[in-house]
C-alpha positions in Angstrom: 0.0 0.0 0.0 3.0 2.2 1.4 4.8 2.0 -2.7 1.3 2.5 -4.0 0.9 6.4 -2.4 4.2 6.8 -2.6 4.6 6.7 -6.1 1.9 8.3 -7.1 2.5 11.5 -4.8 5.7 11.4 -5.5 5.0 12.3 -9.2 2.3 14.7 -8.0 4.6 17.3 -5.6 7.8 19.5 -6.4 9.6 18.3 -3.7 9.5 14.4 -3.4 12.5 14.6 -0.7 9.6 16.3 2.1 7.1 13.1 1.3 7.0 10.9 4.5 4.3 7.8 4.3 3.6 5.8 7.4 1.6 2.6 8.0 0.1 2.0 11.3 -2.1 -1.2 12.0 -5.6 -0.5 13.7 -8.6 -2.8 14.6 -10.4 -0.6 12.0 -7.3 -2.4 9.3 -4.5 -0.4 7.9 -4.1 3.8 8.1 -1.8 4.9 6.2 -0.6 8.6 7.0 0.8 11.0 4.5 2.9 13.9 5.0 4.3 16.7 2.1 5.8 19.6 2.0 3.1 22.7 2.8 3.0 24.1 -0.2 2.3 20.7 -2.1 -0.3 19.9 0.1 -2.9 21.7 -2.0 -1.5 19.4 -5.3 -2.3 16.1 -3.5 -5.7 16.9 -2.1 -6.2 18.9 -5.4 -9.8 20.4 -6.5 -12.4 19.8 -4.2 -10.2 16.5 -3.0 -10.5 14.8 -6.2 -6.8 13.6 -6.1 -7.3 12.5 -2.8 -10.4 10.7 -3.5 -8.9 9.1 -6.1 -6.0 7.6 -4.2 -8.7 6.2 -1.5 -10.4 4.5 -4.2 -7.2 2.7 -5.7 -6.4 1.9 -2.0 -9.6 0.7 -1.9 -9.1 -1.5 -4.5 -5.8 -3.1 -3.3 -6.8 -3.7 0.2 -10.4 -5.2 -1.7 -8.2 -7.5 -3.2 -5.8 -8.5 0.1 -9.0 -8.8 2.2 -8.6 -5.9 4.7 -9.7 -2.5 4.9 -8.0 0.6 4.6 -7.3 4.5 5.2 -5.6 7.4 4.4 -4.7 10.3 6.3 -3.2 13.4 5.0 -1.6 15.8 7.5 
């Protein structure tokens, strides 16, 4: 899941150095926490969250597909 954000953000900000992806386990499944630099933070949420929504959805997908449930947390 961790690779999955990663590259995709990754590609999204200017400065890739400042991304910082954690995985925590939960009894609610897997959260996975996202940090970026503050001034790309508005690129990976993007208009009215639809980049954000969309990385839910493929996370969605993969965790669909590994039998657990997942989230994601931007800070």
């Amino acid at each position: 899941m961790k690779e999955l954000i990663e590259y995709i953000v990754k590609s999204i900000v200017t400065d890739p150095d400042k991304v910082s992806i954690t995985e925590e386990d939960s009894d609610e499944g897997l959260l996975v926490k996202l940090e970026v630099a503050p001034e790309d933070k508005g690129r990976v949420i993007g208009k009215q969250g639809r980049v954000a929504e969309a990385m839910r959805t493929l996370l969605r997908v993969k965790a669909a597909k590994e039998e657990t449930r997942v989230r994601l947390q931007i800070l």
